[in-house]
DRENMIZA-137158 format. One record per residue: y, x, z of N, C-alpha, C, O, CB in turn; residue number from 1; residue in three letters. Coordinates in steps of 0.2 Angstrom, whole numbers. Atoms other than C-alpha are relative to their C-alpha. Glycine has a CB too. Layout:
% residues N
PT    nY    nX    nZ   caY   caX   caZ    cY    cX    cZ    oY    oX    oZ   cbY   cbX   cbZ   n res
PT     Y     X     Z     Y     X     Z     Y     X     Z     Y     X     Z     Y     X     Z NUM ALA
...
//
This chain:
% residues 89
PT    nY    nX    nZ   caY   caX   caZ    cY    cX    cZ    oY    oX    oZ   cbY   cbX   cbZ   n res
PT    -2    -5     5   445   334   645     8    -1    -1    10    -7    -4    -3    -1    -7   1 UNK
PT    -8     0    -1   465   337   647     1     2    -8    -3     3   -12     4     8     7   2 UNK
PT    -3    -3     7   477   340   631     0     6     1     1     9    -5     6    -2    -3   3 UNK
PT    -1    -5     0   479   356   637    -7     5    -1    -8    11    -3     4     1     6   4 UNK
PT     8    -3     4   460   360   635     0     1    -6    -3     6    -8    -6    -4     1   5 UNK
PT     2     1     5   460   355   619     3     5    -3     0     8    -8     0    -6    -3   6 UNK
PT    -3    -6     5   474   367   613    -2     5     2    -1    10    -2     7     1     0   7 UNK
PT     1    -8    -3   468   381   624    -4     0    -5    -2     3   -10    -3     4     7   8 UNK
PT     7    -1     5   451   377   613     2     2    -6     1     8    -8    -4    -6    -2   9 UNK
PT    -1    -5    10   458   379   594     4     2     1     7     1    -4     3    -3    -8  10 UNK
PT    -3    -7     1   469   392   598    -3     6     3    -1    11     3     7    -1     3  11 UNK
PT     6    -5     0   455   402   604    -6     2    -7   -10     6    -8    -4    -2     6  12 UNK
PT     5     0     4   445   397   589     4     1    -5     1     0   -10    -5    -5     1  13 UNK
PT    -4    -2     8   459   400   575     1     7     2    -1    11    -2     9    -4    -2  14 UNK
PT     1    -8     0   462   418   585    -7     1    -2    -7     6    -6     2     4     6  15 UNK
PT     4    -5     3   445   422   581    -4    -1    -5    -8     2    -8    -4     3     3  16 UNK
PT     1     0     7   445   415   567     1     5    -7    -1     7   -12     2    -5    -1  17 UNK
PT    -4    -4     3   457   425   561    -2     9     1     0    13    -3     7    -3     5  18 UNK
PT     0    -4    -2   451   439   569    -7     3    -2    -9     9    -1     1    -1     4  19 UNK
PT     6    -2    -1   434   439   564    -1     0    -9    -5     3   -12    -4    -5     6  20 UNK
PT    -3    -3     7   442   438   543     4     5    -1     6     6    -7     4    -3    -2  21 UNK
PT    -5    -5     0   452   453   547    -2     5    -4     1     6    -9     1     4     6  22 UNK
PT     4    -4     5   438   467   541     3    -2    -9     6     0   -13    -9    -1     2  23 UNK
PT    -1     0     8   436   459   525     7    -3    -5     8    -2   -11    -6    -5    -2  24 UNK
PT    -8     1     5   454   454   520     4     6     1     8     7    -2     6    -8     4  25 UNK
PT    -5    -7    -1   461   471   526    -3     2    -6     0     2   -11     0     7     8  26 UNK
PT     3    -4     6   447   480   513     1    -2    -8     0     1   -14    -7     0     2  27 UNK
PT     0     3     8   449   468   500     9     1    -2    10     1    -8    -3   -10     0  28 UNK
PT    -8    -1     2   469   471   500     1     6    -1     3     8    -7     6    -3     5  29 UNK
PT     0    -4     3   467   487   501    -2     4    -7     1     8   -11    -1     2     2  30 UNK
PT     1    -1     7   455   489   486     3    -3    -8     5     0   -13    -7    -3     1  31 UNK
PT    -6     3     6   465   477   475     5     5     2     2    10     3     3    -9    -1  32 UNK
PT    -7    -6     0   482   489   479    -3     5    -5    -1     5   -10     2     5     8  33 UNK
PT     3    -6     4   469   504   473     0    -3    -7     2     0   -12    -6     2     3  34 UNK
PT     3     3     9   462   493   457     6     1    -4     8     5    -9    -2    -9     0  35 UNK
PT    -8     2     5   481   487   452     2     6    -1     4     6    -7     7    -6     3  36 UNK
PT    -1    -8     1   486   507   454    -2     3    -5     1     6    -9    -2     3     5  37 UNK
PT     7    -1     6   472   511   444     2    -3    -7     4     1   -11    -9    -5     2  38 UNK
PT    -5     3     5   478   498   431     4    -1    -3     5    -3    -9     0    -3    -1  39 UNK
PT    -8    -1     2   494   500   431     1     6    -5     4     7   -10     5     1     6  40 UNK
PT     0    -8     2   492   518   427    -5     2    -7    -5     8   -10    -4     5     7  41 UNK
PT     5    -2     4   479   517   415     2    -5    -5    -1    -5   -11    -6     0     3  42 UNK
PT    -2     7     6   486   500   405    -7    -2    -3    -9    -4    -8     4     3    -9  43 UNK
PT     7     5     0   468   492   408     1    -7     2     0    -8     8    -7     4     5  44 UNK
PT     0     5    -6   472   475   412    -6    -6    -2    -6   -11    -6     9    -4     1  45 UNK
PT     4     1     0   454   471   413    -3    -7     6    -7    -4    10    -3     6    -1  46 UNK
PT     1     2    -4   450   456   425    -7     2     3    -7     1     9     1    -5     0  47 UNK
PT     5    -1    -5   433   462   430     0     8     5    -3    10    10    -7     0    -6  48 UNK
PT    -3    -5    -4   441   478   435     2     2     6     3     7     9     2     2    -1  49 UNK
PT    -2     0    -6   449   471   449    -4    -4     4    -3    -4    10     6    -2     1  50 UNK
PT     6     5    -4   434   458   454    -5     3     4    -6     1    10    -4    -4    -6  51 UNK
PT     6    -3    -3   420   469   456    -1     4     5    -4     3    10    -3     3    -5  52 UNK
PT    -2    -6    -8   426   484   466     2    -4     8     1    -1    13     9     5    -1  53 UNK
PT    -2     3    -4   433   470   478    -5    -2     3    -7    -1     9     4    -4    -2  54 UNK
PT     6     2    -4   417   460   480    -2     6     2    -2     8     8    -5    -4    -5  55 UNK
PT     4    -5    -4   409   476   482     2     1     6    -2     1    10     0     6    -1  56 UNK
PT    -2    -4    -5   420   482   494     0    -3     7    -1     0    12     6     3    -2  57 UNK
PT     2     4    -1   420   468   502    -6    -4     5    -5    -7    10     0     0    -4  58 UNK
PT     7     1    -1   403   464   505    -2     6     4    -5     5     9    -4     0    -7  59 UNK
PT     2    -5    -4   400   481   510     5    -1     8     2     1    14     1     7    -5  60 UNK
PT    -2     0    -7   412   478   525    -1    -4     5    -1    -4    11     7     0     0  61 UNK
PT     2     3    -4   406   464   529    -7     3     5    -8     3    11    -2    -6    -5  62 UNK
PT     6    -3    -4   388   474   532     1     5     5    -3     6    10    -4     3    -4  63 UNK
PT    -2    -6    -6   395   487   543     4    -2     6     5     1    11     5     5    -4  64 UNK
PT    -3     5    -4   405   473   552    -6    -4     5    -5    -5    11     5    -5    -5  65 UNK
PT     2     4    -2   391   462   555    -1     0     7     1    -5    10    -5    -2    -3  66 UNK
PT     2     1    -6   386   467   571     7    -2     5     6    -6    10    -2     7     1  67 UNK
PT    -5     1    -5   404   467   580     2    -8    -1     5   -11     4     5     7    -1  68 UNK
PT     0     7     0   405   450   570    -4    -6     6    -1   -10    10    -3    -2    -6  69 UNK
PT     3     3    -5   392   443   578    -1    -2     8    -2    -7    11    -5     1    -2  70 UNK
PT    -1    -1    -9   395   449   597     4    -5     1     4    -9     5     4     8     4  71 UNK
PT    -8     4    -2   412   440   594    -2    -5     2    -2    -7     8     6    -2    -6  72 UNK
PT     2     6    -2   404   424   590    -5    -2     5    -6    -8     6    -1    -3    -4  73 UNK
PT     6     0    -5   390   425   601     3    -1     7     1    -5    11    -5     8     0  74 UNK
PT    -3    -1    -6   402   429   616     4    -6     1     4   -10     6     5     6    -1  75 UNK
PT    -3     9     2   412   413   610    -2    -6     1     1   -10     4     0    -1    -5  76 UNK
PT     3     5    -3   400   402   611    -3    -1     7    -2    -6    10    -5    -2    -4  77 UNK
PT     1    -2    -6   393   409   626     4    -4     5     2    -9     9     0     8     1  78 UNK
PT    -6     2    -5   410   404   634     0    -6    -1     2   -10     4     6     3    -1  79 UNK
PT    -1     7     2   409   388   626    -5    -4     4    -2    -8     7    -1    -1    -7  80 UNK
PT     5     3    -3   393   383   633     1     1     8    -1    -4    11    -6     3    -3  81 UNK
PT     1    -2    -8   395   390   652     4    -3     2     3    -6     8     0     7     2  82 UNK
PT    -6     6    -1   412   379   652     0    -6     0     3   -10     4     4     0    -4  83 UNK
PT     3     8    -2   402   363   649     2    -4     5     6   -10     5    -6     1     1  84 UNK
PT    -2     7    -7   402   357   665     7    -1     5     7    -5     9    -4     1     6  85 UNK
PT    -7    -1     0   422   362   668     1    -6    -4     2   -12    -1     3     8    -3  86 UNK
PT    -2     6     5   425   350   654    -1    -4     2     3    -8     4    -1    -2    -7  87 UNK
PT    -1     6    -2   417   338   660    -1    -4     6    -2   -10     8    -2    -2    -3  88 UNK
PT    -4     2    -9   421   337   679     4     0     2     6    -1     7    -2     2     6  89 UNK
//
């Protein structure tokens, strides 16, 4: 196992890491913008008002995600495992 393996490795596994938090940090920033808009405009500054909509929203993108989540990592390990014997010959 070369150093240059090891970096190609966590820098394939931080991009999808990164990639695979995208959905739910894009929906959750958007929904807070909307909430704090909402609150600002309304002079509610209620913390459960910006909590709840978030988890929801949140949550819900997770479920609509899961599938394309899972291909990712599935695809990932796949590659991981079929490389096996590359690493270690």
């Amino acid at each position: 196992m070369t150093p240059d393996f090891v970096v190609g490795f966590a820098k394939n596994a931080i991009e999808l890491t990164l990639l695979l938090s995208l959905p739910m940090l894009g929906v959750g920033l958007i929904v807070g913008v909307i909430v704090s808009i909402i609150q600002a405009a309304t002079q509610i500054q209620e913390m459960t008002l910006s909590f709840i909509p978030k988890i929801l929203a949140i949550f819900l993108a997770l479920l609509f995600s899961f599938p394309w989540l899972m291909d990712k990592m599935l695809e990932f390990t796949r590659h991981l495992f079929e490389s096996i014997p590359h690493i270690i010959g």
